[in-house]
ROMI-596781 format. One record per residue (C-alpha): x, y, z; residue in three letters. Coordinates in Angstrom, 1 decimal. Layout:
<rs>
<r xx="X" yy="Y" zz="Z" type="ALA"/>
...
</rs>
This chain:
<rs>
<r xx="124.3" yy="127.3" zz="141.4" type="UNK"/>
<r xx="127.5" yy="125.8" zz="139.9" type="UNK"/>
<r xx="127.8" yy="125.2" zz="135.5" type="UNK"/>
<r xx="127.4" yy="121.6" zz="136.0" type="UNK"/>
<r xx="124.3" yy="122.1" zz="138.2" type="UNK"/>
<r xx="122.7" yy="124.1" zz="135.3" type="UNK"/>
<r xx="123.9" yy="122.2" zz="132.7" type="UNK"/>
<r xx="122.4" yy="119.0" zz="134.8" type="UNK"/>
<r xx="119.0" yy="121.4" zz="134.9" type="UNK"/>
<r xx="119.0" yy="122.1" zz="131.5" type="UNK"/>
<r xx="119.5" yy="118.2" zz="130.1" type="UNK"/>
<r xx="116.5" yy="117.7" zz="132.5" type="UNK"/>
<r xx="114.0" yy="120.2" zz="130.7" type="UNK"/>
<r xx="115.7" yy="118.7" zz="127.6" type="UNK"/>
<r xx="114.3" yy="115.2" zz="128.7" type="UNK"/>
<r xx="110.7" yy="116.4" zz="130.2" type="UNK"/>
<r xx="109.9" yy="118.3" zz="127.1" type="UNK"/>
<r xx="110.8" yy="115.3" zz="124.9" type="UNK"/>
<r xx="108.6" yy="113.3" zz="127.1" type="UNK"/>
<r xx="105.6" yy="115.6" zz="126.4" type="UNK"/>
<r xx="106.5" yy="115.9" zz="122.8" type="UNK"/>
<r xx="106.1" yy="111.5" zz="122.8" type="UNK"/>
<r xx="103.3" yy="111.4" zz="124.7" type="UNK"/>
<r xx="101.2" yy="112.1" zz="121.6" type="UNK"/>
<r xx="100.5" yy="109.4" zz="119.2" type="UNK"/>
<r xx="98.6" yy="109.0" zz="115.4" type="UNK"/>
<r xx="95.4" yy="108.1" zz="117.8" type="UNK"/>
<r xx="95.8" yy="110.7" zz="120.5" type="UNK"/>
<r xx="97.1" yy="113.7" zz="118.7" type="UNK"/>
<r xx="95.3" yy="116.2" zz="120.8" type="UNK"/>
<r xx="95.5" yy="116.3" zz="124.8" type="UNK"/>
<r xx="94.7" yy="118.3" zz="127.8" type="UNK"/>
<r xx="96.9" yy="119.6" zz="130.4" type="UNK"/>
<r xx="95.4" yy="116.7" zz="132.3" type="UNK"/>
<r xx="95.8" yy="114.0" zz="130.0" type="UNK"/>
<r xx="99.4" yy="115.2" zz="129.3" type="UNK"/>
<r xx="100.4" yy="114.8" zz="133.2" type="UNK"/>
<r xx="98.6" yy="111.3" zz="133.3" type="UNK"/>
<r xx="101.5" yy="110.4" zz="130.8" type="UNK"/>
<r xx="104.5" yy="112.4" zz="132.1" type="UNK"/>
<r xx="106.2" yy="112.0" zz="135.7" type="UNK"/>
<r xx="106.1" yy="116.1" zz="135.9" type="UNK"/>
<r xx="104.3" yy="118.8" zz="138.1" type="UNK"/>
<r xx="101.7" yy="121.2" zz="136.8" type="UNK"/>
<r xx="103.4" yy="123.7" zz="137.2" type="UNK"/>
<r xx="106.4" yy="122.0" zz="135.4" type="UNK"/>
<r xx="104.5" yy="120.8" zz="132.6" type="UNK"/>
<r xx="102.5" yy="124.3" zz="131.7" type="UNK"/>
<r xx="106.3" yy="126.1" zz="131.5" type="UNK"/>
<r xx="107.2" yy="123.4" zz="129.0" type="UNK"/>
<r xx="104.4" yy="123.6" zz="127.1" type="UNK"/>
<r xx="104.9" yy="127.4" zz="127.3" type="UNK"/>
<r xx="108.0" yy="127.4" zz="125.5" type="UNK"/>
<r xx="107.4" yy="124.5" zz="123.0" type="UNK"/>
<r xx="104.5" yy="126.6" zz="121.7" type="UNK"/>
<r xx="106.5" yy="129.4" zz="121.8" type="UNK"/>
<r xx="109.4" yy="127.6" zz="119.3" type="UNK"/>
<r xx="106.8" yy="125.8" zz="117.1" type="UNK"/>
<r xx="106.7" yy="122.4" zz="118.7" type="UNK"/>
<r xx="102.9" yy="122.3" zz="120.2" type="UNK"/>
<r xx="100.0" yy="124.8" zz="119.7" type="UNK"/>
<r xx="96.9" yy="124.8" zz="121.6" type="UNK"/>
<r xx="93.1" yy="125.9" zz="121.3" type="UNK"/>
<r xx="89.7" yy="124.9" zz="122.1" type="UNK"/>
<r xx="87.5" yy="125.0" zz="125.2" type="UNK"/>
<r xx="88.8" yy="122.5" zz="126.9" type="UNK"/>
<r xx="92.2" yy="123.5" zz="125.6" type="UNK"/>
<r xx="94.1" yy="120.9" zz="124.1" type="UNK"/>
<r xx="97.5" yy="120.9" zz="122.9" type="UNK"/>
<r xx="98.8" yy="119.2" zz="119.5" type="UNK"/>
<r xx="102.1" yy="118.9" zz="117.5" type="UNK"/>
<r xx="102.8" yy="122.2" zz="115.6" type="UNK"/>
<r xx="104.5" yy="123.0" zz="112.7" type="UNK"/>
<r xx="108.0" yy="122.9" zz="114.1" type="UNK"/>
<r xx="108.0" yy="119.3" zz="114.2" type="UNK"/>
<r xx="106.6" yy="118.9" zz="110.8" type="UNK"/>
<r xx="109.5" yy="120.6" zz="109.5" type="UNK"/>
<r xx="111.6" yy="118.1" zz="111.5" type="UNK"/>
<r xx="109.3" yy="114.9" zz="110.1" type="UNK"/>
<r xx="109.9" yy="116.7" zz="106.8" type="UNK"/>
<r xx="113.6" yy="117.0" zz="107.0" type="UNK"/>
<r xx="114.0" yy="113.5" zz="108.2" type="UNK"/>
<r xx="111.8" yy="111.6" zz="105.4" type="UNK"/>
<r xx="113.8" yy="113.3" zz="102.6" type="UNK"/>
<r xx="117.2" yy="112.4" zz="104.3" type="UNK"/>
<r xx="115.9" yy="108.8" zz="104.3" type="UNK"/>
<r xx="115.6" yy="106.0" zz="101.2" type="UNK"/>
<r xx="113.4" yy="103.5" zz="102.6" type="UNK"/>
<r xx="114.7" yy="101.3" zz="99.7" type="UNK"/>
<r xx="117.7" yy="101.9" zz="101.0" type="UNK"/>
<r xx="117.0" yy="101.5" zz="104.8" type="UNK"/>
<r xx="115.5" yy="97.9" zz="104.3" type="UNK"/>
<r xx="118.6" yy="96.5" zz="102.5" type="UNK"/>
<r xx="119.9" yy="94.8" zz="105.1" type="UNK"/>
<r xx="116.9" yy="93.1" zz="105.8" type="UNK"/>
<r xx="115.7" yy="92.2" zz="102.9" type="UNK"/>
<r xx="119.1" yy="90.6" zz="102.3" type="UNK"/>
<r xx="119.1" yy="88.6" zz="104.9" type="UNK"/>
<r xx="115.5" yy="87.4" zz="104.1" type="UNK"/>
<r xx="116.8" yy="86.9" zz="100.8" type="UNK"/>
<r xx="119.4" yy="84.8" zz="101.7" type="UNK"/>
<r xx="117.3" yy="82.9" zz="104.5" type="UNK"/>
<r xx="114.8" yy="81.6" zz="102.3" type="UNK"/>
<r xx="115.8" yy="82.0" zz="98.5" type="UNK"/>
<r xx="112.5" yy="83.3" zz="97.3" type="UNK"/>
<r xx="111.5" yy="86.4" zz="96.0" type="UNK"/>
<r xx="112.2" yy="89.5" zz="98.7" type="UNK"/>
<r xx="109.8" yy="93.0" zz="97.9" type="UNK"/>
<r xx="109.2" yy="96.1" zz="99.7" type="UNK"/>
<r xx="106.2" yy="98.1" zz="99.2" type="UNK"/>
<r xx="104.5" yy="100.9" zz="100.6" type="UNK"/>
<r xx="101.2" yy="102.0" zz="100.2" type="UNK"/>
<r xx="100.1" yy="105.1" zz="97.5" type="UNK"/>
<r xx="96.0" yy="105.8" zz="98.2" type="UNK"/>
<r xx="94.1" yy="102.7" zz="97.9" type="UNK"/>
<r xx="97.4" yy="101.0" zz="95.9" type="UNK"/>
<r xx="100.7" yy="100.0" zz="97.1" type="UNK"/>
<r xx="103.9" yy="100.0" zz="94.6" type="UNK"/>
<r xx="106.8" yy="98.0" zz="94.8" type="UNK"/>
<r xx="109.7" yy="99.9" zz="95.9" type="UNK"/>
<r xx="112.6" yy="97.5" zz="96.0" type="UNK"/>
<r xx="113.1" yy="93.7" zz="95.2" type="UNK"/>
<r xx="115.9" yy="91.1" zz="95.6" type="UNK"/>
<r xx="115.0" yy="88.5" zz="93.0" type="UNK"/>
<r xx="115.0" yy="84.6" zz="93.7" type="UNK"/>
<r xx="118.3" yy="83.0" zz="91.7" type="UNK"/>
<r xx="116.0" yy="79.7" zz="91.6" type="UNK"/>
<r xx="115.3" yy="78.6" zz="88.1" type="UNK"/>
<r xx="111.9" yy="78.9" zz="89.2" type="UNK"/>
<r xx="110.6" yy="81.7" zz="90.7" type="UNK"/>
<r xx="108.5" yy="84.6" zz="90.9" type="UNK"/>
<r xx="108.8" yy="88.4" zz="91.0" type="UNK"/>
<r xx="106.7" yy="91.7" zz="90.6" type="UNK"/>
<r xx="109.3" yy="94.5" zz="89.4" type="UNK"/>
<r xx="110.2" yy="98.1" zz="91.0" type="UNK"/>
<r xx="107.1" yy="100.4" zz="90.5" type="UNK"/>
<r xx="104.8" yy="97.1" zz="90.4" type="UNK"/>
<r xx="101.3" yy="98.7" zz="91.6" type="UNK"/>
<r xx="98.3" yy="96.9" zz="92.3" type="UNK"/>
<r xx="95.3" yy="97.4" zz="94.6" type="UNK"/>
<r xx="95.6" yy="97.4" zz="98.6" type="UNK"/>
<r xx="93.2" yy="95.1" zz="99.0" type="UNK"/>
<r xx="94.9" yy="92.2" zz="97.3" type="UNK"/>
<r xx="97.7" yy="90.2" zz="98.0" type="UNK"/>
<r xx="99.5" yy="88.9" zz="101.1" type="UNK"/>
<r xx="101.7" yy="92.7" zz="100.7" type="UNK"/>
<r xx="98.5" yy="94.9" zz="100.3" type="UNK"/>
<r xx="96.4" yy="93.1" zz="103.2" type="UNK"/>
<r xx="99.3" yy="93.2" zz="105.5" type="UNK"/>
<r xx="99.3" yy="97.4" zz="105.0" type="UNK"/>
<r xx="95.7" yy="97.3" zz="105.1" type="UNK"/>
<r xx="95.0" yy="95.2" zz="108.4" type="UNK"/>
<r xx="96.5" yy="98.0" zz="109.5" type="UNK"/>
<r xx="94.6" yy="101.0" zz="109.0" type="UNK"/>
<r xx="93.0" yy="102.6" zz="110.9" type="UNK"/>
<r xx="90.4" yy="103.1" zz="108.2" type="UNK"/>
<r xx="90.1" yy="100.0" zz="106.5" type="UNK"/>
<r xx="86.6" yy="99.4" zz="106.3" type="UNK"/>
<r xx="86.5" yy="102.6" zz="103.4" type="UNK"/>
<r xx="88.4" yy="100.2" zz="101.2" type="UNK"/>
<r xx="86.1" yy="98.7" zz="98.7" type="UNK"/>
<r xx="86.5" yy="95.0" zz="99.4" type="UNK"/>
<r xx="88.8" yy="92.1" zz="97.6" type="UNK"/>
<r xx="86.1" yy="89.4" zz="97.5" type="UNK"/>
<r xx="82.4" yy="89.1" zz="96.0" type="UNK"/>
<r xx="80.4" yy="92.0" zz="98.3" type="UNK"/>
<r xx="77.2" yy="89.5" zz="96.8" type="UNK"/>
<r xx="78.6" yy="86.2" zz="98.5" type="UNK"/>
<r xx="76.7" yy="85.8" zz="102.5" type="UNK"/>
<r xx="78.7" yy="86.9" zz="105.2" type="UNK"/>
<r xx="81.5" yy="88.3" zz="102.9" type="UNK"/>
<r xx="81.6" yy="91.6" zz="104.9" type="UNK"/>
<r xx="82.3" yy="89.8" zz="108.0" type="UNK"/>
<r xx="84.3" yy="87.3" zz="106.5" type="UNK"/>
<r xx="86.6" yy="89.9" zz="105.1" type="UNK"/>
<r xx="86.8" yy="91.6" zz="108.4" type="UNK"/>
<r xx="87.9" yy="88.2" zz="110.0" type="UNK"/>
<r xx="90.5" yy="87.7" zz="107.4" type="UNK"/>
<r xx="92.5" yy="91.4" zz="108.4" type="UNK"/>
<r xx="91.6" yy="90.1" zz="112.1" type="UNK"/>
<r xx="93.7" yy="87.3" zz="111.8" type="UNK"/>
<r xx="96.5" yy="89.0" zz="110.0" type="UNK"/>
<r xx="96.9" yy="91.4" zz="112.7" type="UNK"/>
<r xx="96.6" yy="89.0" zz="115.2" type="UNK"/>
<r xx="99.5" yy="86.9" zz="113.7" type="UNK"/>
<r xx="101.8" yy="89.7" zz="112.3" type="UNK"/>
<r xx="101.5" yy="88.7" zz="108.5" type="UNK"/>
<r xx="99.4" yy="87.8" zz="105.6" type="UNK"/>
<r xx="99.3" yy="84.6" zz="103.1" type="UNK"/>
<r xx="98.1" yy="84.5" zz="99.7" type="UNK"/>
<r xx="98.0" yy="81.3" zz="97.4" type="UNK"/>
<r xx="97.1" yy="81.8" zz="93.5" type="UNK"/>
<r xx="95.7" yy="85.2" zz="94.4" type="UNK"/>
<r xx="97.5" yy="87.4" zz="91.6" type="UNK"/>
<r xx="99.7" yy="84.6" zz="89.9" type="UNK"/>
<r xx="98.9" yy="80.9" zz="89.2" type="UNK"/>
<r xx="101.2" yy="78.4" zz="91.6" type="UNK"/>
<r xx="102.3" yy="81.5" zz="93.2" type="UNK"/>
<r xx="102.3" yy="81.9" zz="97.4" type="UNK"/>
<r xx="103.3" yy="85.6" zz="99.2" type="UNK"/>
<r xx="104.0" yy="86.0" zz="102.5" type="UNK"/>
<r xx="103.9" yy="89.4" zz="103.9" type="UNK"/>
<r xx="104.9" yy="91.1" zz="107.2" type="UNK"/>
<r xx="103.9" yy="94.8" zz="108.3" type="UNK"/>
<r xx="106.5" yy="97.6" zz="109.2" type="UNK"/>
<r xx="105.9" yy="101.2" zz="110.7" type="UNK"/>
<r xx="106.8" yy="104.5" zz="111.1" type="UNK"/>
<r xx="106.6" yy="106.7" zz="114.4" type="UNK"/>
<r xx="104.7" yy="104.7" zz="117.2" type="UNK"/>
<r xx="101.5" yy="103.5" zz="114.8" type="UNK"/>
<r xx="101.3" yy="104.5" zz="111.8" type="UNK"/>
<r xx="101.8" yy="101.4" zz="108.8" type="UNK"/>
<r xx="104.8" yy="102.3" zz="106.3" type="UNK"/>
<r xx="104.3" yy="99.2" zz="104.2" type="UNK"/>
<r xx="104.8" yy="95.7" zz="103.8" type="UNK"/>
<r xx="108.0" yy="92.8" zz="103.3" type="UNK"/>
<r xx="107.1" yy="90.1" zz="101.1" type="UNK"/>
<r xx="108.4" yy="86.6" zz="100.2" type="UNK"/>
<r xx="107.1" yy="85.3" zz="96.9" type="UNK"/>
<r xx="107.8" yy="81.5" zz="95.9" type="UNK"/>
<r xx="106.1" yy="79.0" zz="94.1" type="UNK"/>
<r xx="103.6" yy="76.9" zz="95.9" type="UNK"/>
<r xx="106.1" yy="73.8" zz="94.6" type="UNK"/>
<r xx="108.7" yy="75.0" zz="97.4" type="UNK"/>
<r xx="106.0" yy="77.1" zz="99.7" type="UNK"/>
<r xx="104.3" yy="74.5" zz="101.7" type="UNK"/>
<r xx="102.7" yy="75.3" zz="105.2" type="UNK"/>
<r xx="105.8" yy="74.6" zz="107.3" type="UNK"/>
<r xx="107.7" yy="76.6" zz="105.1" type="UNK"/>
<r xx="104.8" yy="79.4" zz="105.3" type="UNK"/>
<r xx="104.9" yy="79.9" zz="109.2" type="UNK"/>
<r xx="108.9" yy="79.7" zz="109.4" type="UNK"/>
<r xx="108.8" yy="82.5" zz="106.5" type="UNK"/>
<r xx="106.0" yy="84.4" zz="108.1" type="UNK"/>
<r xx="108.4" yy="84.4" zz="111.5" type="UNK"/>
<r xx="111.3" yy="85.6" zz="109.6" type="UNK"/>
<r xx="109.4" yy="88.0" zz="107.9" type="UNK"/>
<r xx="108.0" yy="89.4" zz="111.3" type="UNK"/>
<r xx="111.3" yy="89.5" zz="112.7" type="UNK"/>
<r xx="113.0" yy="91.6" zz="110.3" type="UNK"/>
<r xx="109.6" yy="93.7" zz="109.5" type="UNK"/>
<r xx="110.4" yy="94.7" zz="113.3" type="UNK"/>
<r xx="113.7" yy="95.5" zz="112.7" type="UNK"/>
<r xx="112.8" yy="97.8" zz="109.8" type="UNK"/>
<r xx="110.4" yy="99.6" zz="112.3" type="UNK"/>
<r xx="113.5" yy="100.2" zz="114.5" type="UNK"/>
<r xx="115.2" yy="101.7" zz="112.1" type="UNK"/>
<r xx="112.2" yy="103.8" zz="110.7" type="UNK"/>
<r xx="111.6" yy="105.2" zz="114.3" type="UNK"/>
<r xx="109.6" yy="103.2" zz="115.7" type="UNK"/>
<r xx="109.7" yy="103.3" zz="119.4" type="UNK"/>
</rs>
């Protein structure tokens, strides 16, 4: 076998492993043999040597009867790495500036801390009348356009103690329709929630393949926010939410 044939070889086991390593997800974090070849192009065979040798380096363990296989401890190290290489302050600049400059409102970032989310960055509106939270602004998860666009999605929502009146008929439900319709959109609206004449508009971003990172968020004053100017906002914000996802990781 010639160099370049083993190089070529080698680039390929590069590829496969990588393929087994992404076949895992927030949801599906531990797999068999035969749910791993349902979701990579490989051989048995092929697949068992991989795995062999990304246990052996840290990057899968196994266990259990049936055994499955997980991430191991190599590629926390790598997560680790990466998240303290990256501002995510930082990383949303660019769209938070053009959001900024697209509407003239209020632009935040937040991500979420337990059953809170905290402001992390903000572009303030230059409008003499306008509205703004502040860097290290904190409030509940379950209020606000920004918290229930993080919250929609969860994965565990329904532990979060709720925004409205639990005494009120159908609340539950109601409340559960509500984080529906924000997923099913891509963003979240709140008029006079937290502030008087006040309307946010927030968008969802991730991480990885799943997992929520935070929200972007548009505040403005219900004067200049009407309901054309909510969907066109709620579009922009979707847009560049995505964008942010990219650039996060996500695939």
């Amino acid at each position: 076998m010639s160099q370049t044939e083993k190089i070529g070889d080698s680039v390929r086991a590069v590829d496969r492993a990588l393929d087994i390593l992404m076949a895992f997800t927030a949801t599906d974090h531990a797999l068999t043999a035969g749910e791993l070849l349902k979701r990579v192009d490989l051989s048995r065979p092929t697949l068992y040597r991989l795995l062999h040798t990304l246990e052996h380096n840290g990057f899968v363990s196994s266990g259990g009867e049936p055994q499955k296989f997980r991430l191991g401890p190599s590629v926390a190290h790598l997560a680790h790495v990466w998240t303290a290489s990256m501002n995510i302050g930082e990383v949303a600049q660019p769209m938070m500036r053009r959001l900024w400059e697209q509407t003239g409102e209020t632009v935040a970032l937040f991500i979420p801390q337990g059953d809170y989310r905290i402001c992390v960055a903000e572009i303030p509106s230059a409008q003499p009348l306008s509205f703004k939270r502040g860097v290290g602004y904190r409030e509940k998860v379950t209020v606000g356009a920004s918290g229930r666009a993080i919250l929609a999605n969860m994965p565990d929502a329904s532990r979060y103690p709720m925004a409205h009146d639990a005494s009120a008929p159908g609340a539950d439900a109601e409340y559960e329709k509500e984080l529906g319709r924000i997923r099913e959109r891509g963003y979240a609206v709140s008029r006079d929630e937290l502030l008087q004449g006040a309307v946010a508009v927030a968008a969802p971003f991730f991480h990885g393949r799943e997992q929520v990172a935070g929200s972007l968020a548009v505040f403005g004053p219900s004067a200049r926010l009407h309901s054309t100017q909510i969907d066109a906002y709620g579009a922009l914000l979707v847009h560049e939410a995505e964008q942010l996802s990219r650039a996060l990781g996500k695939s």
